[in-house]
N, C-alpha and C positions, 0 to 999 in steps of 0.2 A: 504494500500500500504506500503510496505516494504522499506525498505532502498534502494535494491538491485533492484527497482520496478522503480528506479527514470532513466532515462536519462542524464548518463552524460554530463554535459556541460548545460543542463536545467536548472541547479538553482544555488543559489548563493553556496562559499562555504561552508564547514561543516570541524567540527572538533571532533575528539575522544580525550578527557583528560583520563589517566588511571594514579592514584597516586598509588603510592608504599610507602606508610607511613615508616616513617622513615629510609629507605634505605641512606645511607651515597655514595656518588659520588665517593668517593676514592673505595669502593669495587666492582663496577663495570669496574672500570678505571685499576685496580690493577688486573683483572682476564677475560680482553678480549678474552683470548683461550678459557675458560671455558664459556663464554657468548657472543654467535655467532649476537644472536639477539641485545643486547642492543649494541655490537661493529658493528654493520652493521648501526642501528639508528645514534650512534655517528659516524660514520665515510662519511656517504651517508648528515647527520645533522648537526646540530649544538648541541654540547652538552658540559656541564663545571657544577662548582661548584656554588651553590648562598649560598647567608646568609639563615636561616629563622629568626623568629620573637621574640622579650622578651616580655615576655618568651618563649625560645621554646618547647612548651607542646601543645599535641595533640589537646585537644579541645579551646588551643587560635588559635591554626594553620592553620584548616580546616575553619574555618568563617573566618578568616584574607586573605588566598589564594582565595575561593570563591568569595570575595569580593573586596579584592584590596585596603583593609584600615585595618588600625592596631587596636588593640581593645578600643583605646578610641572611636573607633565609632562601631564597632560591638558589645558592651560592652562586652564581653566577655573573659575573663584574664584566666583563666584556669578550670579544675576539680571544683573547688569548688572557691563561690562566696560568698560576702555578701549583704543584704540588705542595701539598704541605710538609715544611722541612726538608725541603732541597731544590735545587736551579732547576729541575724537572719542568717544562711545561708544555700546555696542554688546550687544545681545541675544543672550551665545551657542548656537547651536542646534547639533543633532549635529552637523555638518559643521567646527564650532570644539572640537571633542574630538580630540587629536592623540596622544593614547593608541592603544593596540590592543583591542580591544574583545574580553571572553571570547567571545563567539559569531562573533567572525572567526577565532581562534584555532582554536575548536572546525572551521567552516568551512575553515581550512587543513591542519584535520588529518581533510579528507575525511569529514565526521561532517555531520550535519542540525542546526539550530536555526531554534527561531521564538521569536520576539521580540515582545510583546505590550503595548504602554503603560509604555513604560521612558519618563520623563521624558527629555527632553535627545536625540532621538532624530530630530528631522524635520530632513530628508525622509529617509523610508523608507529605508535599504540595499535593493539590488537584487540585493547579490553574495549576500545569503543568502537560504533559503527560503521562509521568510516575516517581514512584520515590518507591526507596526500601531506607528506613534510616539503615542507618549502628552505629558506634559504640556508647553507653548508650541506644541504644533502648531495651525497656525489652521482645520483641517475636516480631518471626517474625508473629504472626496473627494480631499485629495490627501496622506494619513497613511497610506495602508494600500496595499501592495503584499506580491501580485501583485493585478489587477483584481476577478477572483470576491471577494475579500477584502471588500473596499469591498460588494459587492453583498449580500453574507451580512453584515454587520455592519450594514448600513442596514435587514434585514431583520427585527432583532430589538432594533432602538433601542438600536444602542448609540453611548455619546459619548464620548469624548475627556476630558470632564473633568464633576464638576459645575457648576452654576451659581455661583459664589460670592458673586455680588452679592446672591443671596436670604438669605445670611446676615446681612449688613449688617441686615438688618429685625430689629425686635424681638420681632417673633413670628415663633421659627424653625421652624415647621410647616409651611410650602412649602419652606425650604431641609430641613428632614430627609426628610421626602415625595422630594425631588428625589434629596437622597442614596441614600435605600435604590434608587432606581429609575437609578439609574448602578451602585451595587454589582451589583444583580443581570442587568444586562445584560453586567458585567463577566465576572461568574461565566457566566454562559452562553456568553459567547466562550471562556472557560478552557477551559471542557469540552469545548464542540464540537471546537476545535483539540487539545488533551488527544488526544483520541481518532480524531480527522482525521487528523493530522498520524503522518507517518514519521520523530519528531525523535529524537535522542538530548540535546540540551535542550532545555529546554524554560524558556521567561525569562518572566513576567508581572507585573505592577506591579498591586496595586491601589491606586491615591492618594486614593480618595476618606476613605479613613482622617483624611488628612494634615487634609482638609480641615472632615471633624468635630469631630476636634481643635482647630483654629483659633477653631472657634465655640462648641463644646459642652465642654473640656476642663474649666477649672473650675467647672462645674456637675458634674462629675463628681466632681471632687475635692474640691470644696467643697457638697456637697449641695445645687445650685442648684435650679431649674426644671425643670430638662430633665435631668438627672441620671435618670432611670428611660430614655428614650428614648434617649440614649447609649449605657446595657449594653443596650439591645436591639438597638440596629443592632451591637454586637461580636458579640453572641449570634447574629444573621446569620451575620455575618462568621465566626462560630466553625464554622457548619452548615459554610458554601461550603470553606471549609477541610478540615473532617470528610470533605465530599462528596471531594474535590481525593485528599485520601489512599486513601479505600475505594478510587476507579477506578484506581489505577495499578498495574502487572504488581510482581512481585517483586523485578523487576532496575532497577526504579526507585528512585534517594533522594532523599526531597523536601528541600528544604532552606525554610526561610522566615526570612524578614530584614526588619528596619525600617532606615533609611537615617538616623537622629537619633531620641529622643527627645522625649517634650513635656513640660510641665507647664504652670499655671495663671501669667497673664497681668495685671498689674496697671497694669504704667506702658510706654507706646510713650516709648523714649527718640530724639529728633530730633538725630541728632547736628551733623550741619550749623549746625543753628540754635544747640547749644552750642557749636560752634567759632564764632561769628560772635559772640557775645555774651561768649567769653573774647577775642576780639582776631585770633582766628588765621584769619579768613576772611571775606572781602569779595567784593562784586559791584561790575561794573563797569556795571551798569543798576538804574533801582528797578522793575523788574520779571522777576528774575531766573527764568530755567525750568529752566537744563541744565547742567551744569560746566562747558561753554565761555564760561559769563557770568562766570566770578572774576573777581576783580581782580588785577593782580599781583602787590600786595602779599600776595596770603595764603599761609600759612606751611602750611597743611592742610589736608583734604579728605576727608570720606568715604562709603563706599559699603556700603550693605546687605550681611550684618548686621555692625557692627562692623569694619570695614575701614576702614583712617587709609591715605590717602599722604601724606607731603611731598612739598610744590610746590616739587620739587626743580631746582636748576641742572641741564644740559646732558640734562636727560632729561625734564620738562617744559617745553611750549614758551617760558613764562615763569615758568621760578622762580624762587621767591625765597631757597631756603635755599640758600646756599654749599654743597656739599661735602663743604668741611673743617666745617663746623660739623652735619653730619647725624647722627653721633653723639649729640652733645650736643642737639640740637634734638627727635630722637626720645627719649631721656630725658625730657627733659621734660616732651613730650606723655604718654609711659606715667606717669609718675609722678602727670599730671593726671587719669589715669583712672582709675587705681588709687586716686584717694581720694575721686571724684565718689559723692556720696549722693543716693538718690533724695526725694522727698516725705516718704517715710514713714519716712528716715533710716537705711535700710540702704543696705551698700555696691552700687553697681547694677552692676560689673565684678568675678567670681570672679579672675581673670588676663587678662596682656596676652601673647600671644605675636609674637617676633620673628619676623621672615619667614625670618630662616636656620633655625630653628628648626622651623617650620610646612612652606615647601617647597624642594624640590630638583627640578631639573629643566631642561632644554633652553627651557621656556615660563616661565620665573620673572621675565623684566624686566617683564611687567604686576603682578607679584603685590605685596599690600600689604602697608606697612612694618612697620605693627602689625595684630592683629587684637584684639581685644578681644572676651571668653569673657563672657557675659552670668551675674551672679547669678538665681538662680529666679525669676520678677515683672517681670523687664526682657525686653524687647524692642527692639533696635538696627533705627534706621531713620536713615535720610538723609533725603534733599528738597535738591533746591534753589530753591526759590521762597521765602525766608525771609516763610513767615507764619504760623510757627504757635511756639508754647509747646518748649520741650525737654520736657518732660514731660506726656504727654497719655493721653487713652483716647479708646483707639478700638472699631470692633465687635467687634473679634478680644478672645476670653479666653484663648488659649491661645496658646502660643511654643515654639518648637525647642528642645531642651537637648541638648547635647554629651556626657552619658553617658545612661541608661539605653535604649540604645539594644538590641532585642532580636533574638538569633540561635537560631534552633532546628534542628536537623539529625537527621533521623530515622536515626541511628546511635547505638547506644551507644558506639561505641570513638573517637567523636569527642572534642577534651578542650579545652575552651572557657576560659580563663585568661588573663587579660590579652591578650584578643584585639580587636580593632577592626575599621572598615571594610574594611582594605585587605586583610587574610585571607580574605575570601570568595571573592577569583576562583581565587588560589589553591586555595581547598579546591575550589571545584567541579572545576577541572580535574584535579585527585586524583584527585577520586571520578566523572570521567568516564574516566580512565584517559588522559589525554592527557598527552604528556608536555613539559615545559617548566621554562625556568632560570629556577633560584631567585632566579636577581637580578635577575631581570625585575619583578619587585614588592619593593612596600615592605611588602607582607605575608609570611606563608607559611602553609602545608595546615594547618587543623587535626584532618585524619585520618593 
């Protein structure tokens, strides 16, 4: 039985989440003539700006919103992770999300979900109905369960991710080519499952947004080149969306969410390489690849985006910061950040937050000491192979930003106000009628 197979007013409600990975709330806000659909949602809804999360990076984002807790409990902090107590590290993938995830919830409370290209997701769950893992999964022949899954998805080209390497070129007309033609294979899986499917949610990730943004943002912002081809792939994006609301019954609320913000993209800052060239980081090779090459000497270390550890005593396998001196040592390092300027002589750090501050949680002894909130133009990166400049440009125009991060929920009586990340799992299970403690998240319902 179908979605469409149910009697309305038979069952409890149901809800459709469709994210739009990092879509910024100011560019749908700023081009309502051009986007009929998401201006009908906000206008008929409730819709506004939220924070997301520190870090704001994709795969601390998607386990942090799925779940309703920050990554001291889903341990998961970004791209790349370390082991506990050694240079060991490590690519976390669904299986390193130690959260409860809203669609097992849902699933414990004897309800349907399918799950559709949620980043941070492979390998598939098997305990729920359906599920396609989306971004770090390496194919879709082993992303998508149950079987038929894989065989209808391969029948209408659809992938996993776009190419991103085609953005790297300077003529980005195979990478937008490439984009539209992942959106709308996206949008095609939407639908056909949409209306396949017996869910009561219904979860879908579009990323290829994320990944326009990366290449295409300040051309957007800044009337570049490709500035016209930008609002036309939204202007897609605005249809498949349009489409997404007309097909769902009455007892459906759509809800749509980006996971971070972007804006315009001027300096790749290398932190690594700044910490090496203030003193605070050595290698023990001249051909450094990985963090297990430091040297003992060094006092700091960091990891995409903007994440500091101290190479601290008894928790590092060779630290070198005392302790008692971790206090004062982390001072110092924030105090260096806080006044670092970039090329162009703006400050390249808006804040430094503490990690007591940032997370709590059961999974908090990997989490980093500082994080550092990037100003508009920076972009925080690491390396360790020290060979490149702290201050560089790369192919990417575009970076993550920590607020304008956009929530829309086809409710009016919803009331969006100093709301962030971690309130969407709760509202959805609101507005699926499931019930659940409130102190299970670090958010709560915004209906």
């Amino acid at each position: 039985m179908g979605l469409f197979d149910r009697l309305r007013g038979d069952e409890k409600p149901r809800v459709a989440f469709i994210g739009i990975d990092g879509v910024p709330y100011s560019l749908l806000a700023d081009n309502r003539d051009r986007f009929p659909a998401f201006d009908a949602l906000a206008t008929e809804g409730t819709a506004a700006e939220i924070s997301s999360i520190v870090p704001p990076e994709s795969s601390a984002c998607w386990p942090a919103l799925s779940t309703g807790v920050n990554p001291g409990e889903t341990g998961v902090y970004g791209f790349q992770d370390r082991e506990i107590g050694t240079y060991e590290t490590y690519v976390p993938m669904g299986r390193e999300v130690q959260a409860t995830r809203l669609w097992d919830r849902v699933t414990e409370a004897n309800r349907n979900a399918t799950v559709l290209n949620v980043p941070v997701t492979f390998p598939p769950q098997r305990d729920i109905q359906r599920m396609v893992s989306g971004f770090l999964s390496p194919g879709l022949d082993k992303a998508a369960f149950p079987e038929d899954v894989r065989q209808h998805l391969e029948s209408i080209e659809y992938r996993i991710d776009v190419n991103p390497k085609l953005g790297h070129e300077a003529d980005k007309t195979a990478f937008i080519e490439d984009a539209h033609e992942t959106l709308d294979a996206r949008f095609e899986a939407f639908r056909h499952y949409l209306e396949e499917d017996d869910w009561d949610l219904f979860f879908g990730v579009f990323m290829t947004t994320d990944r326009v943004n990366h290449f295409l943002f300040k051309d957007y912002e800044q009337n570049g080149e490709y500035h016209d081809e930008f609002l036309e792939f939204y202007e897609k994006l605005d249809d498949y969306i349009g489409q997404i609301r007309d097909l769902l019954p009455d007892d459906v609320t759509l809800v749509v969410a980006s996971d971070h913000g972007f804006t315009s993209l001027e300096y790749e800052v290398h932190f690594n390489e700044w910490l090496r060239q203030e003193g605070w980081l050595s290698f023990d090779t001249d051909s450094p690849q990985e963090l297990a090459d430091i040297a003992d000497e060094t006092r700091a270390y960091s990891f995409i985006p903007g994440r500091f550890y101290l190479n601290l005593e008894g928790r590092e396998p060779r630290g070198s910061v005392p302790e008692a001196e971790y206090d004062d040592v982390r001072d110092e390092l924030r105090g260096m950040l806080e006044s670092l300027e970039g090329p162009n002589g703006n400050p390249v750090v808006d804040r430094v937050v503490d990690k007591e501050t940032a997370f709590r949680g059961e999974h908090d002894d990997i989490a980093p000491d500082l994080v550092a909130i990037p100003n508009n133009g920076f972009d925080f990166k690491s390396g360790f192979k020290a060979d490149t400049e702290v201050f560089d440009v790369g192919p990417r125009n575009g970076m993550h930003s920590f607020d304008d991060t956009a929530l829309i929920i086809d409710d009016p009586d919803a009331e969006i106000e100093d709301a962030d990340l971690y309130d969407i799992a709760p509202t959805l299970l609101e507005l699926l009628d499931i019930e659940f403690k409130r102190s299970a998240f670090d958010g709560a319902s915004l209906v």
